[in-house]
C-alpha positions as CSV (number, residue, x, y, z in Angstrom):
1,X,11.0,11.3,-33.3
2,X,9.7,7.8,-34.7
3,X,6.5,6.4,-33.8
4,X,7.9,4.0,-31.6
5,X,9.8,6.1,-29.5
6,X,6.6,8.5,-29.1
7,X,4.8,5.7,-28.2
8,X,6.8,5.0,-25.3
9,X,6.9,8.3,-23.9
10,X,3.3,8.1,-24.2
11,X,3.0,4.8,-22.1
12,X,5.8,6.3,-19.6
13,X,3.9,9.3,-19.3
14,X,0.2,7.3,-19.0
15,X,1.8,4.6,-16.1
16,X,2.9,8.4,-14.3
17,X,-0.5,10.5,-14.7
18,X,-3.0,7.1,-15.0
19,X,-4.8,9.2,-17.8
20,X,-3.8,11.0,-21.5
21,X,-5.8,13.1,-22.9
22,X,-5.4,12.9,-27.1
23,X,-5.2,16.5,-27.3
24,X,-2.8,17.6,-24.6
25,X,-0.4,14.8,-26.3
26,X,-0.9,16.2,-29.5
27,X,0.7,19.6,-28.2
28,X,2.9,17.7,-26.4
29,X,4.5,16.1,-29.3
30,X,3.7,18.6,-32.4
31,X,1.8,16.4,-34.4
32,X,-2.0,16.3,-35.6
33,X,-4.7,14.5,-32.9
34,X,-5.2,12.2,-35.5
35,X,-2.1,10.7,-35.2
36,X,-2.5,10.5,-31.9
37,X,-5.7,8.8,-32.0
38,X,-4.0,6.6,-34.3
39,X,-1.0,6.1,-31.8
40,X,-3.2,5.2,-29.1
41,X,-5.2,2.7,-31.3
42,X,-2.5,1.0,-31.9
43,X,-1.5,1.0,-28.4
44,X,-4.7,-0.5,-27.4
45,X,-4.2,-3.1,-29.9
46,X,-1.4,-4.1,-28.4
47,X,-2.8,-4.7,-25.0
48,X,-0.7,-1.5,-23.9
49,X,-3.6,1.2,-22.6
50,X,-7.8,1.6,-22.9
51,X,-8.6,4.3,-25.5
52,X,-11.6,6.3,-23.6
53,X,-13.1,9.1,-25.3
54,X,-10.5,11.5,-26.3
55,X,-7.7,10.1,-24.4
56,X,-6.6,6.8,-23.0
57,X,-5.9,5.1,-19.4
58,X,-4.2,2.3,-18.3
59,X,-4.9,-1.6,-19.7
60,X,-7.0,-3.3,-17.1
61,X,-6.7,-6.7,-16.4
62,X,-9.6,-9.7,-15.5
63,X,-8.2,-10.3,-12.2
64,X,-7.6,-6.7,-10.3
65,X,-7.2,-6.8,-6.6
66,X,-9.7,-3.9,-4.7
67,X,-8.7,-0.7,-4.0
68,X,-7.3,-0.7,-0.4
69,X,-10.4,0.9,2.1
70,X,-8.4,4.1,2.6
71,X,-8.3,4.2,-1.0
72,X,-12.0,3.5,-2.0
73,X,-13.3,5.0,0.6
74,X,-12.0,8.5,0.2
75,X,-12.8,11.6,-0.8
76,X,-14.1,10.6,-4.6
77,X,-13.3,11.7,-8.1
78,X,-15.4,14.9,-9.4
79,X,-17.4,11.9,-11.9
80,X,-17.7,9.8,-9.1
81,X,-20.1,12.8,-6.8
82,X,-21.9,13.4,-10.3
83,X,-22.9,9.9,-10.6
84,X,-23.9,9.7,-7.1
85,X,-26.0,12.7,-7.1
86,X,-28.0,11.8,-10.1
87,X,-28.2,7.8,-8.8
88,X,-29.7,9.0,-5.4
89,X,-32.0,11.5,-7.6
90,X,-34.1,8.2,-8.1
91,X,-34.7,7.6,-4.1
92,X,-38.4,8.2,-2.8
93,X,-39.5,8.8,0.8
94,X,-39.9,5.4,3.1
95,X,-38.0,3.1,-0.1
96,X,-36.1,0.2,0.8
97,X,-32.1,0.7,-0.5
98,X,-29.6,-1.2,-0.7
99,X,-25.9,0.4,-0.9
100,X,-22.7,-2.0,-1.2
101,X,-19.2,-1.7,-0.5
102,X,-17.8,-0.7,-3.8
103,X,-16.1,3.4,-3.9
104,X,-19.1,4.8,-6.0
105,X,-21.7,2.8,-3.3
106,X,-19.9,4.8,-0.5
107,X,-20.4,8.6,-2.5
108,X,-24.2,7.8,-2.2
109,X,-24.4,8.6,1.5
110,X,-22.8,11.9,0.4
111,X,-25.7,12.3,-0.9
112,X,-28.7,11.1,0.7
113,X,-31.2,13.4,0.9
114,X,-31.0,15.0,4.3
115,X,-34.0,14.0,6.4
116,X,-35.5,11.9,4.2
117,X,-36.8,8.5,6.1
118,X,-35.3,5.4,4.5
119,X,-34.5,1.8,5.2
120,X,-30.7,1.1,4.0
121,X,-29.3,-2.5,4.1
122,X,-25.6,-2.6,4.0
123,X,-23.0,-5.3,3.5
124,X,-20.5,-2.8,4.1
125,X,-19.1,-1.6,7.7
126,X,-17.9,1.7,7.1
127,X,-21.3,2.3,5.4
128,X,-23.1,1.6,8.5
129,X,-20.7,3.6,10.6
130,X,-21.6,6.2,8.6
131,X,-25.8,5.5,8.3
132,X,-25.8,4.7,12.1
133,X,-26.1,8.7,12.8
134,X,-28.7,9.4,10.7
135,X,-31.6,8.6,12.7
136,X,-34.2,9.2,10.6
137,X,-32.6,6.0,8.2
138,X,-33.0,2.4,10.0
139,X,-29.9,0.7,8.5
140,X,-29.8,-3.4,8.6
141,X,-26.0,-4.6,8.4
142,X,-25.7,-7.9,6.5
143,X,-24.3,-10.8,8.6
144,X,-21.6,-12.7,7.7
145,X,-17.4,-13.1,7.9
146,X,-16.2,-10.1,7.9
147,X,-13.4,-9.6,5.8
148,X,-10.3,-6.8,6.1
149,X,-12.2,-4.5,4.0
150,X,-14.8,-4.5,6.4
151,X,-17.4,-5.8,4.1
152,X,-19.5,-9.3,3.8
153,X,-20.3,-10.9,0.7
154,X,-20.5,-14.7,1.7
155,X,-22.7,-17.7,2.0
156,X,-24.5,-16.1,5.1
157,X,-24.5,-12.8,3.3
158,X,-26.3,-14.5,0.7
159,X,-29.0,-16.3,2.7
160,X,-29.2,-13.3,4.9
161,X,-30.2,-10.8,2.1
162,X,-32.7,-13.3,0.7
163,X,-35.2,-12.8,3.9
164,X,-35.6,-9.4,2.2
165,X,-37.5,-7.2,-0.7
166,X,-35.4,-4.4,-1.8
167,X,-37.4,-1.2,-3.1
168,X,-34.0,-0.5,-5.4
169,X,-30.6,-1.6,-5.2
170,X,-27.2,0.2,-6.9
171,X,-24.9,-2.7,-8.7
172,X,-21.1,-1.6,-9.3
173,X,-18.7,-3.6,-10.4
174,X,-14.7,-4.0,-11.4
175,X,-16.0,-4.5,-15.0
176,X,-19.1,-3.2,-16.4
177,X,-19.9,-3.8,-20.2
178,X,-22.3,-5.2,-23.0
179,X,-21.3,-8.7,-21.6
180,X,-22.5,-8.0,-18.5
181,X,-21.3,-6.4,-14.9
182,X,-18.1,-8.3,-13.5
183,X,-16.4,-8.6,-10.2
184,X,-13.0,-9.0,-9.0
185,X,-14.0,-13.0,-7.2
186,X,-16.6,-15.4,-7.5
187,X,-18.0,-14.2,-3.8
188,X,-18.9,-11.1,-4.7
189,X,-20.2,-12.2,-7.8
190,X,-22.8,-14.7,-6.6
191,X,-23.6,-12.0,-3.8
192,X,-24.4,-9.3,-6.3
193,X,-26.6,-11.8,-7.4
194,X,-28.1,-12.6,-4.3
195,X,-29.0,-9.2,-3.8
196,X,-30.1,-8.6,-7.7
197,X,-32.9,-11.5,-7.1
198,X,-34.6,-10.0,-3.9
199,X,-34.8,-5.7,-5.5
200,X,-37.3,-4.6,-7.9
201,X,-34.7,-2.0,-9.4
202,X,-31.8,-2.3,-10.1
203,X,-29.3,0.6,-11.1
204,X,-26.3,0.2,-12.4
205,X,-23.5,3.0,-11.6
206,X,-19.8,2.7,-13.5
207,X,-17.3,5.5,-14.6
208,X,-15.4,5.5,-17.4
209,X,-12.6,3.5,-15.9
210,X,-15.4,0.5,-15.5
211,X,-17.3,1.3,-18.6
212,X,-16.3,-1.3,-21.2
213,X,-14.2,-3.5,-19.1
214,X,-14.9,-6.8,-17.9
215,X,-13.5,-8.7,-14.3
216,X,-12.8,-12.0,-13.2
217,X,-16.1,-12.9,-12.1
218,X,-19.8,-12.4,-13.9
219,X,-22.2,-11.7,-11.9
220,X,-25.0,-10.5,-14.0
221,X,-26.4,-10.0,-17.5
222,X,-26.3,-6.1,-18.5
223,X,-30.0,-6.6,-19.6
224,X,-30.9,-6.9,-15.8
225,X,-30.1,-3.1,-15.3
226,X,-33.6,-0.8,-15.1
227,X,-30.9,2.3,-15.8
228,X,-27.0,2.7,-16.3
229,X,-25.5,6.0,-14.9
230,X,-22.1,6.6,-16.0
231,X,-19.8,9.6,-16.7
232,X,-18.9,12.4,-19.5
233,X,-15.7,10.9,-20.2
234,X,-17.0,7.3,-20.8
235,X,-16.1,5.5,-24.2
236,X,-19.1,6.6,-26.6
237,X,-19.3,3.4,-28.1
238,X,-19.4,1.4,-24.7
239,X,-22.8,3.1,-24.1
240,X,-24.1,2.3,-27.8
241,X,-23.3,-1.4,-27.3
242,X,-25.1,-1.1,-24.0
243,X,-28.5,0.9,-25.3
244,X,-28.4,-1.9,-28.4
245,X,-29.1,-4.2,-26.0
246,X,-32.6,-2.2,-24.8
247,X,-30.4,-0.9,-21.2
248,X,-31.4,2.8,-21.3
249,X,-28.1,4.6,-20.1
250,X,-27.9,8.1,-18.4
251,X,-24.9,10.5,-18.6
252,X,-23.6,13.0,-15.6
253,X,-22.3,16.1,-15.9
254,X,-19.2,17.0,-13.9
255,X,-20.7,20.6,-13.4
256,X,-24.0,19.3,-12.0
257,X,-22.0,18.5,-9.2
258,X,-20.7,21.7,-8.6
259,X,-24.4,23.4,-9.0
């Protein structure tokens, strides 16, 4: 087989899974992993796929449209619950939170620490469904247009979140990288923002599908992060450019999770 015709099995096969891994296509094809490797460099080069560490996903592009709510707001990936766990590790009794609307915001609640008394302001409605039954949390919804995702992120987001001091906030993003974290619009961007200005830390969380990429919309420098908490499978060289800029950056394990 020519290099070209692997290569478009590989992208065939990447568009069908949404992830390679370097080693199960080296198998897969009977040729070393470095040839691989090299395949999937080359790939990248061409705008065809993201090389993550030891495999590849799909190409991202600046402008991505959310995941739908049934979509984001479901059960979670196995790196998403470790990032959550270890994020809400950094919680203390009586804190002021705030958790957005993005997929790895809604795996905090998972969680929470059970009993533990809180303040949690929200911009996001299935978020406060959710809070609403804990009693020993008082949850503030952010005001605002609601849009069909159920979450708020305008003007009157913005001046409503500014009547408050935030004990520590949890930043996600479409794109998070040495160039900063990204959103999918301008909104959301300046809303992030919004809510950046008013917390005394801030924690950034991202998997490796974020990791590296940047969105439409910048909404903050990477050097505003306190801590980044990403995943095992995240690009190794993602988080060097990251720590070279001073942004200390935390790994979770996959098998933390299932402690």
């Amino acid at each position: 087989m020519f290099a070209e015709e692997r290569r478009v099995k590989i992208l065939s096969l990447l568009n069908q899974e949404k992830r390679v891994l370097a080693k199960d296509l080296a198998v897969k094809f009977q040729i070393s992993i470095d040839s691989i490797r090299r395949d999937l460099s080359i790939m990248e080069e061409q705008g065809l796929l993201k090389k993550t560490h030891g495999g590849a996903i799909p190409a991202s592009h600046v402008r991505q449209s959310p995941a739908p709510p049934e979509l984001r707001y479901g059960n979670g990936t196995p790196q998403g619950h470790a990032i959550a766990k270890l994020a809400v590790s950094y919680i203390r009794e009586n804190q002021t939170v705030f958790i957005g609307s993005g997929s790895l915001s809604y795996l905090l609640l998972k969680h929470l620490p059970e009993g533990m008394p809180l303040t949690v302001l929200t911009n996001c409605m299935r978020a406060a469904d959710v809070l609403r039954e804990r009693d020993w949390i008082d949850t503030y919804f952010i005001g605002g247009r609601v849009k069909p995702s159920g979450n708020i992120t305008d003007a009157l987001a913005n001046e409503f979140i500014r009547q408050f001091k935030i004990d520590i906030s949890f930043a996600t993003g479409g794109g998070i990288s040495e160039n900063g974290i990204s959103m999918a619009t301008p909104e959301v961007a300046a809303f992030s923002r919004a809510v950046s200005a008013v917390s005394r830390q801030l924690i950034g969380l991202a998997t490796h599908h974020t990791l590296g990429n940047d969105a439409f919309a910048k909404a903050l420098p990477i050097e505003e992060l306190d801590l980044l908490i990403t995943d095992e499978e995240a690009d190794p060289e993602a988080i060097e450019r990251i720590r070279a800029l001073g942004v200390s950056v935390i790994v979770a394990h996959t098998e933390d999770e299932l402690v």
